[in-house]
TIBADO-518327 format. One line per field, with one value per atom (N, C-alpha, C, O): residue number from 1; residue in one letter; x, y, z. Coordinates in nm, 2 decimals. Example, Ala and Ser with C-alpha at 12.3 -4.5 7.8 and 13.67 -1.06 7.14 Angstrom:
! TIBADO-518327
k: [1_1_1_1_2_2_2_2]
r: [a_a_a_a_s_s_s_s]
xx: [1.32_1.23_1.32_1.42_1.28_1.37_1.29_1.34]
yy: [-0.57_-0.45_-0.33_-0.33_-0.22_-0.11_0.00_0.11]
zz: [0.78_0.78_0.78_0.85_0.71_0.71_0.79_0.80]
END
This chain:
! TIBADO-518327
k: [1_1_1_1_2_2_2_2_3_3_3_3_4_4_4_4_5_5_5_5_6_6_6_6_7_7_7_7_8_8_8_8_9_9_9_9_10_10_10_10_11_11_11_11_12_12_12_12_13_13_13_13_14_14_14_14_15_15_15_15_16_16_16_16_17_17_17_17_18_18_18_18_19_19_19_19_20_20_20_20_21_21_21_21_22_22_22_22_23_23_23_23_24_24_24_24_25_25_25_25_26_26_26_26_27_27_27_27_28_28_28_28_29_29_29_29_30_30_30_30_31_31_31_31_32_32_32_32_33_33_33_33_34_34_34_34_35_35_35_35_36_36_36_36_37_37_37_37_38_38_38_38_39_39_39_39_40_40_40_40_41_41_41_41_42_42_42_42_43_43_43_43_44_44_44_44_45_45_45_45_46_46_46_46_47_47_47_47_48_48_48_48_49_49_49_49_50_50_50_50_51_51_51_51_52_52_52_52_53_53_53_53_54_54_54_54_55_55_55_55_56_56_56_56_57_57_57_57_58_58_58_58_59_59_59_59_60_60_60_60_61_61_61_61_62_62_62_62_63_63_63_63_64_64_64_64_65_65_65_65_66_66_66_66_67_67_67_67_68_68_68_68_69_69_69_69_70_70_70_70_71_71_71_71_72_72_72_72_73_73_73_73_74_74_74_74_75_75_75_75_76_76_76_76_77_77_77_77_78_78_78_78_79_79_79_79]
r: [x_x_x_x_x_x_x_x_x_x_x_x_x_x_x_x_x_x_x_x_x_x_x_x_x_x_x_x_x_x_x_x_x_x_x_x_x_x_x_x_x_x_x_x_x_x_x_x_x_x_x_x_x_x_x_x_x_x_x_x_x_x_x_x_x_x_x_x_x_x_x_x_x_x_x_x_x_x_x_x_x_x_x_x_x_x_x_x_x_x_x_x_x_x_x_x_x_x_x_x_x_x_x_x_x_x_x_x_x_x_x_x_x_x_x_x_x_x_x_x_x_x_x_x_x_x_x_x_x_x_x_x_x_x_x_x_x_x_x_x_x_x_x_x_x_x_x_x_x_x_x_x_x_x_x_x_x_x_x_x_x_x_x_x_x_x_x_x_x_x_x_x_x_x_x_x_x_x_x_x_x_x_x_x_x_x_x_x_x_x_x_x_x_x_x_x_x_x_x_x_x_x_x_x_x_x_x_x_x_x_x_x_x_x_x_x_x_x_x_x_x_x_x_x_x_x_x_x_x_x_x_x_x_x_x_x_x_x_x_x_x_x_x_x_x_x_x_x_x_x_x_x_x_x_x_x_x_x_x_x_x_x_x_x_x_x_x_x_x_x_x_x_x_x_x_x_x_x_x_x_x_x_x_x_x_x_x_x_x_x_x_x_x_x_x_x_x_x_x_x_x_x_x_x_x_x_x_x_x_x_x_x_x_x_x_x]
xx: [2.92_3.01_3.01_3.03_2.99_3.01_3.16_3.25_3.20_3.29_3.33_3.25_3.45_3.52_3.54_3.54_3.55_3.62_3.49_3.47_3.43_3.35_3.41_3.44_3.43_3.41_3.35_3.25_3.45_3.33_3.25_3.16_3.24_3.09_3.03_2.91_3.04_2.89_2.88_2.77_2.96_2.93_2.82_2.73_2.83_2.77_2.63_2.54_2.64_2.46_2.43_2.32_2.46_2.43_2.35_2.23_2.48_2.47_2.36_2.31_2.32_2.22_2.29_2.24_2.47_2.51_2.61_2.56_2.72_2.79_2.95_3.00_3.01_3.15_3.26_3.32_3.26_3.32_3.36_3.47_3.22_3.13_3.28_3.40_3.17_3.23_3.40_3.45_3.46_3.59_3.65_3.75_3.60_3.59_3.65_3.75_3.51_3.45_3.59_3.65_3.62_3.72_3.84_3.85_3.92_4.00_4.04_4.15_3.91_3.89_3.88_3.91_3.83_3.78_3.69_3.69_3.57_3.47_3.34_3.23_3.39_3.28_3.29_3.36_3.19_3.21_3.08_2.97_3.12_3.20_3.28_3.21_3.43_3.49_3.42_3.37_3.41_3.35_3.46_3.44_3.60_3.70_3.82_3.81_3.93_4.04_4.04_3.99_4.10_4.21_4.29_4.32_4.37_4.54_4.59_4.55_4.68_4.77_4.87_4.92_4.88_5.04_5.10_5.09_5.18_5.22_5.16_5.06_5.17_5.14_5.01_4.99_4.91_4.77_4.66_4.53_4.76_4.66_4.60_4.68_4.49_4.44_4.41_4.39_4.40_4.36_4.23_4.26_4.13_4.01_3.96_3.93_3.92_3.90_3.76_3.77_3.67_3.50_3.50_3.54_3.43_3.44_3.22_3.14_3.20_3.04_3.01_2.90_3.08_3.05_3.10_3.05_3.16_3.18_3.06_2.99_3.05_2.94_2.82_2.78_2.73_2.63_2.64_2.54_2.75_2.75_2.74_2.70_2.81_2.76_2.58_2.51_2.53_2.40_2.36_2.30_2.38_2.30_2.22_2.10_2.23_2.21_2.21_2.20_2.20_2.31_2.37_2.32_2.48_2.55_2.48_2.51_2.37_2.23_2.18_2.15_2.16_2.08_2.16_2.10_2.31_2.38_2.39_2.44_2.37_2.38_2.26_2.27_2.15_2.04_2.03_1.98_2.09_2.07_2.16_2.14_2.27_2.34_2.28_2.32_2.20_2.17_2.05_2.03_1.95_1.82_1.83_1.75_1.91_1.87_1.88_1.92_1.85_1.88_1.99_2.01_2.03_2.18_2.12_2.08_2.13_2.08_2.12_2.04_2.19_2.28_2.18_2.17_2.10_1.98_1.80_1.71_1.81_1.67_1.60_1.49]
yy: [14.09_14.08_13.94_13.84_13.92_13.81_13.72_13.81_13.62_13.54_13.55_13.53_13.58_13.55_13.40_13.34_13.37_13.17_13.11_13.15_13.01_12.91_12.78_12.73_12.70_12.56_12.49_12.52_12.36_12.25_12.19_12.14_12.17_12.16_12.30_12.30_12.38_12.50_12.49_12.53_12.46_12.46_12.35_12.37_12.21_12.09_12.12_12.09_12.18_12.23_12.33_12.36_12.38_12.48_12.39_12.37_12.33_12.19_12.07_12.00_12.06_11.92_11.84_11.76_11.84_11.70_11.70_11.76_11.64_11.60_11.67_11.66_11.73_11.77_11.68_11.72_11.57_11.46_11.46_11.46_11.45_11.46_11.62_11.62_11.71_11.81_11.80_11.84_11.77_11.74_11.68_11.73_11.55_11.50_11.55_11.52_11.64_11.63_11.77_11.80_11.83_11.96_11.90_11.93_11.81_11.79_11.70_11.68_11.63_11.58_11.70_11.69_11.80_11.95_11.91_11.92_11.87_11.83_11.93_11.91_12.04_12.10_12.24_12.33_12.21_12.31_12.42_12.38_12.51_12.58_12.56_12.54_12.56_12.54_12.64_12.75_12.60_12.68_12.69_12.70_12.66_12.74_12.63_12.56_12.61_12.55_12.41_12.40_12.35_12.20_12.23_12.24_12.27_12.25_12.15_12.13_12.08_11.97_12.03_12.14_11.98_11.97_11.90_11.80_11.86_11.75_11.60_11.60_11.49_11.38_11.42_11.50_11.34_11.34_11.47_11.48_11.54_11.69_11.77_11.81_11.81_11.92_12.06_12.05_12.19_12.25_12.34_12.37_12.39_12.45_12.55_12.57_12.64_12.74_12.77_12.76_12.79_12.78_12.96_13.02_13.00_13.13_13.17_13.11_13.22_13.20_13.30_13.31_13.35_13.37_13.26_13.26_13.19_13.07_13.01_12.98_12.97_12.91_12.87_12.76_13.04_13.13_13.14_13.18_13.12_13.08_12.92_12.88_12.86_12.69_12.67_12.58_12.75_12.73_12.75_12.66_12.90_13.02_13.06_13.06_13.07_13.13_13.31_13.37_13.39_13.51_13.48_13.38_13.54_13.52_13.54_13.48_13.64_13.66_13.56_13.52_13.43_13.31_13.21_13.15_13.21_13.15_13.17_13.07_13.22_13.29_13.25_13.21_13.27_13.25_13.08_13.02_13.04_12.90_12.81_12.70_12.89_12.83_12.89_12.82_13.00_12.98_12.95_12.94_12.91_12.85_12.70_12.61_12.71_12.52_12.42_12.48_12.29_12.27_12.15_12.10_12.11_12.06_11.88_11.82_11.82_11.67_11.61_11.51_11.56_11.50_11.49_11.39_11.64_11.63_11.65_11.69_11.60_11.53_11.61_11.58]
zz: [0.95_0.83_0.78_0.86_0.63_0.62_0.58_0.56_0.56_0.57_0.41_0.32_0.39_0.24_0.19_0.08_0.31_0.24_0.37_0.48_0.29_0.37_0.37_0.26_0.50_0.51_0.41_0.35_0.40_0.34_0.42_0.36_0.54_0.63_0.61_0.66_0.57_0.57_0.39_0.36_0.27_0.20_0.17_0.09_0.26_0.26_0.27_0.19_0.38_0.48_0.34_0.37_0.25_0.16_0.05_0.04_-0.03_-0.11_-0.07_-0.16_0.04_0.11_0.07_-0.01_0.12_0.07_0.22_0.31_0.23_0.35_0.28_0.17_0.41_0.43_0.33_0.24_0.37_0.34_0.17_0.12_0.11_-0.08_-0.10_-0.14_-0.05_-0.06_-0.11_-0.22_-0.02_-0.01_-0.10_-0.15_-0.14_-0.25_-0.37_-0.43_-0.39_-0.56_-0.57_-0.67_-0.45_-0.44_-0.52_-0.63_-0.47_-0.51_-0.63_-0.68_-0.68_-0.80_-0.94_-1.06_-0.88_-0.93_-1.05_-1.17_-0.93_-1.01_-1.03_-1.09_-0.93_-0.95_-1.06_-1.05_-1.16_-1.27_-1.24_-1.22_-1.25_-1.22_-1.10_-1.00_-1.09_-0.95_-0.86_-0.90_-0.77_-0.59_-0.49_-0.37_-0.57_-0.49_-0.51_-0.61_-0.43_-0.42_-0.30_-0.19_-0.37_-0.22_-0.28_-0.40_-0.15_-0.18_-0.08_0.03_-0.13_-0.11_0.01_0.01_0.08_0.14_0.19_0.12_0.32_0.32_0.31_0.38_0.25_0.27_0.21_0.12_0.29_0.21_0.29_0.29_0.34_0.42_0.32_0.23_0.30_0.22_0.32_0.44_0.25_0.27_0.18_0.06_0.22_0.12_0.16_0.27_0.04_0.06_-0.07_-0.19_0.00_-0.12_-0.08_0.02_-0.19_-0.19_-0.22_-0.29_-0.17_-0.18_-0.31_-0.36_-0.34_-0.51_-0.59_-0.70_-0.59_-0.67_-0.66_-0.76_-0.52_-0.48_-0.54_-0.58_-0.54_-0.58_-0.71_-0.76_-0.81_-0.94_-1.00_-1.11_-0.88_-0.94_-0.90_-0.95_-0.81_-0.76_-0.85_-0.91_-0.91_-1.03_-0.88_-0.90_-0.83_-0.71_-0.69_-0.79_-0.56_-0.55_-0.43_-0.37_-0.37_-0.27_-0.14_-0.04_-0.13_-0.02_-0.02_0.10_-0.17_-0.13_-0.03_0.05_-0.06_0.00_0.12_0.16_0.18_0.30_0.40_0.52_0.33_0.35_0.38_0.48_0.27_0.31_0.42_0.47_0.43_0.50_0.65_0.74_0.69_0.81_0.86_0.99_0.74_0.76_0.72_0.72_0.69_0.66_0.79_0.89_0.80_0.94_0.93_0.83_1.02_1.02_1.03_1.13_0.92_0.91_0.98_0.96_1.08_1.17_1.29_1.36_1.31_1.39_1.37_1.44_1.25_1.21_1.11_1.06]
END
């Protein structure tokens, strides 16, 4: 089964950019079409939630490609 809400580390490895970017551009809500929510809560804590149909629509993607990509891609950190 697959996952309703993805991490911003697996949206990263999707994107070929880093968790961090990700996090970022979320709460700037820089990504148009949005690919999901940061919510605020205490002090400077966020919480996020990327939906892989959002996703698969900022790609122009389908949500199969997403998927695809997030388990074939290889994780940069190890070469």
């Amino acid at each position: 089964m697959r996952p309703s809400i993805i991490k911003p580390v697996q949206a990263a490895k999707i994107l070929g950019s880093n968790a961090e970017s990700v996090r970022i551009r979320m709460q700037n809500d820089s990504f148009k079409p949005s690919i999901g929510t940061a919510c605020r809560h205490s002090g400077s804590k966020f919480t996020y939630e990327i939906f892989p149909e959002r996703l698969a629509a900022y790609l122009n993607i389908s949500v199969d490609a997403v998927f695809e990509r997030l388990n074939t891609r290889k994780d940069s950190r190890y070469g």
